[in-house]
N, C-alpha and C positions, 0 to 999 in steps of 0.2 A: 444679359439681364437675369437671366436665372439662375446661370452661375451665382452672381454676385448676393439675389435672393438664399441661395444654398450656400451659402459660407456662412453670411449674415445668420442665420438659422444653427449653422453646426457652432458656430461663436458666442451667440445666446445661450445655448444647449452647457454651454462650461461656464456660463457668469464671467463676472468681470477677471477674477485668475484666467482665462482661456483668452481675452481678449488684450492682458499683459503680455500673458505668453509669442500670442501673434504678431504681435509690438517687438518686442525683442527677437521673433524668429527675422522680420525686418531688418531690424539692425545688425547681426550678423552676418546678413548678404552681406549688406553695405560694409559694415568692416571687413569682413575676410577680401572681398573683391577691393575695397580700397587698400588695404595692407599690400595686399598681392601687387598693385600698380605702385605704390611706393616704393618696394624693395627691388622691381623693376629697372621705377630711376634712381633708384640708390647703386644698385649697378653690384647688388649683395651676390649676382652669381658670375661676376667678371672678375676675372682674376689674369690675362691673358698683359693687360698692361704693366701690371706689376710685376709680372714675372721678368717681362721685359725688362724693365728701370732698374729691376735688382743685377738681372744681367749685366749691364750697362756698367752698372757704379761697381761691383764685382770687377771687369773689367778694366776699371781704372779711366772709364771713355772721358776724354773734357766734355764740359759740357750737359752733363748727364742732370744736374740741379736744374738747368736753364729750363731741357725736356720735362723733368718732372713737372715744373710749374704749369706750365703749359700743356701738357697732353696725357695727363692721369687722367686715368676711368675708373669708375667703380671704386667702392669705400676701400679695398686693398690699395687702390692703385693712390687713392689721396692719402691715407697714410703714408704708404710708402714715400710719396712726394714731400710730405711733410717733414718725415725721417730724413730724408736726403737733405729738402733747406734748411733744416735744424742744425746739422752736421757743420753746414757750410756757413753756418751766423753763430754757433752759440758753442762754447763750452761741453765736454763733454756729458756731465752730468745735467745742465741747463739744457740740453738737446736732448737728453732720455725726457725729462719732466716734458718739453715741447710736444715732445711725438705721445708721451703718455695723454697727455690733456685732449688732443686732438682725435684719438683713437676713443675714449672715452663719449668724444661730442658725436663722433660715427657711430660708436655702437646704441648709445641714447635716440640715437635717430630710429634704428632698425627695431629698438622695441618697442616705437610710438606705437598706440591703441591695441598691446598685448593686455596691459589692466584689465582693462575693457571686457575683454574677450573673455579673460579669464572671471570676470565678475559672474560675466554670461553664463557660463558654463557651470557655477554655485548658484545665482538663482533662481534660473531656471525650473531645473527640477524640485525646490522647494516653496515655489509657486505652485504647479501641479500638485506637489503635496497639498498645498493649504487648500486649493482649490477642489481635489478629492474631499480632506476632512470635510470642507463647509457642505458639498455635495451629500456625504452618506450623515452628515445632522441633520440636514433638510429630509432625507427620506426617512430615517427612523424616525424624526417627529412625523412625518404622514402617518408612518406604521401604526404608533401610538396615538397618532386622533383616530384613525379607522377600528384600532381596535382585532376585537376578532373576524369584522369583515374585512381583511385588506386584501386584496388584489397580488397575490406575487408574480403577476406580471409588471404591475405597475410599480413595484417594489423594483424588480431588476432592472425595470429603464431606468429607474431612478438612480441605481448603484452605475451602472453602467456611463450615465453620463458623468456624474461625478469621476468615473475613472477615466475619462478622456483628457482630462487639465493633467494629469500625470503623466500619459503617453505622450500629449504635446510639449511637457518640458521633459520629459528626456528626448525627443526628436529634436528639440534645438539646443540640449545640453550637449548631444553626443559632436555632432559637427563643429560645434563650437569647441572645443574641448582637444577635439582632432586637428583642429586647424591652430590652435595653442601651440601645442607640441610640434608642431610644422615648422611655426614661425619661430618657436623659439629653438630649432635642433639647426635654422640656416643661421641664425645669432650668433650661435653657439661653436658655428663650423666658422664662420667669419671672423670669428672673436682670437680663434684657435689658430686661422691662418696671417692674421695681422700681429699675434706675437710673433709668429714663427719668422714672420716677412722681416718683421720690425729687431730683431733680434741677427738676421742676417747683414742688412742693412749697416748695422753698429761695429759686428764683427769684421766685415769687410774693411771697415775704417781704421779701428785694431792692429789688423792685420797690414795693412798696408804701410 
């Protein structure tokens, strides 16, 4: 209970900017921790099925579309499956566009609630700003109704709390921010290994 009295208190202490702020430092748990479990069952760090299928159809194995259909993991491993049943229904160039469109719907998945994040991460910290300014106008106007009596102790609480709303948005601009570039360097590495896959995939066909 007292905790919850001393928050309540340090959250008054920045006005409504501080209690924005605390608003969105919430919502960033929540996305970063729910992103993380989504790319989880997206299966963005599996890549051990794919490697396999391309072996396979590399190979020349029967049967290797049937397995695809049926036993792909992970967004590498559904493209690739995808690639393989295109091959085996459609025209060559009709089978690029297949496997393009589908890899396209993969990767739109893995940047679900990166906007977001990145929203987070801009207004954050200029919240804190606004929440400073509104802070050091309220104590300069104190200044100037006290006059030549004023207190500069009571003057630097007054600056001091107004600088709390800016330390609080950069403390959830930076996490925020960091967990962006996280999400979007595994995007980015997935993106990189589904051409490469998807590109094997076609040549093998080529080739054969």
């Amino acid at each position: 209970m007292t905790d919850l009295a001393g928050l309540q208190e340090f959250l008054a202490r920045g006005g409504p900017a501080l209690w924005a702020i605390a608003t969105l430092s919430v919502l960033t748990v929540a996305l970063i921790l729910w992103k993380i479990a989504a790319l989880l069952a997206t299966g963005a760090w599996v890549r051990r099925g794919a490697e396999r299928l391309i072996a396979e159809w590399q190979a020349g194995q029967e049967g290797t579309h049937r397995r695809a259909r049926t036993g792909a993991t992970g967004v590498r491993g559904r493209v690739v499956a995808a690639a393989i049943a295109a091959l085996q229904a459609l025209p060559g160039e009709a089978a690029r566009e297949e496997t393009a469109r589908v890899a396209r719907a993969e990767l739109a998945r893995l940047r679900d609630g990166l906007r977001a994040l990145e929203l987070i991460a801009t207004i954050a910290p200029l919240l804190g700003l606004l929440g400073t300014v509104m802070g050091m106008i309220e104590a300069f106007q104190a200044l100037q109704q006290t006059g030549a009596r004023a207190d500069p102790a009571v003057l630097a609480g007054g600056i001091w709390e107004a600088l709390l709303t800016t330390a609080a948005g950069m403390a959830v601009a930076i996490p925020a921010a960091a967990a962006l570039t996280w999400f979007e360097s595994v995007a980015e590495r997935v993106q990189t290994d589904i051409e490469d896959m998807a590109t094997r995939v076609f040549l093998a066909r080529e080739g054969a």
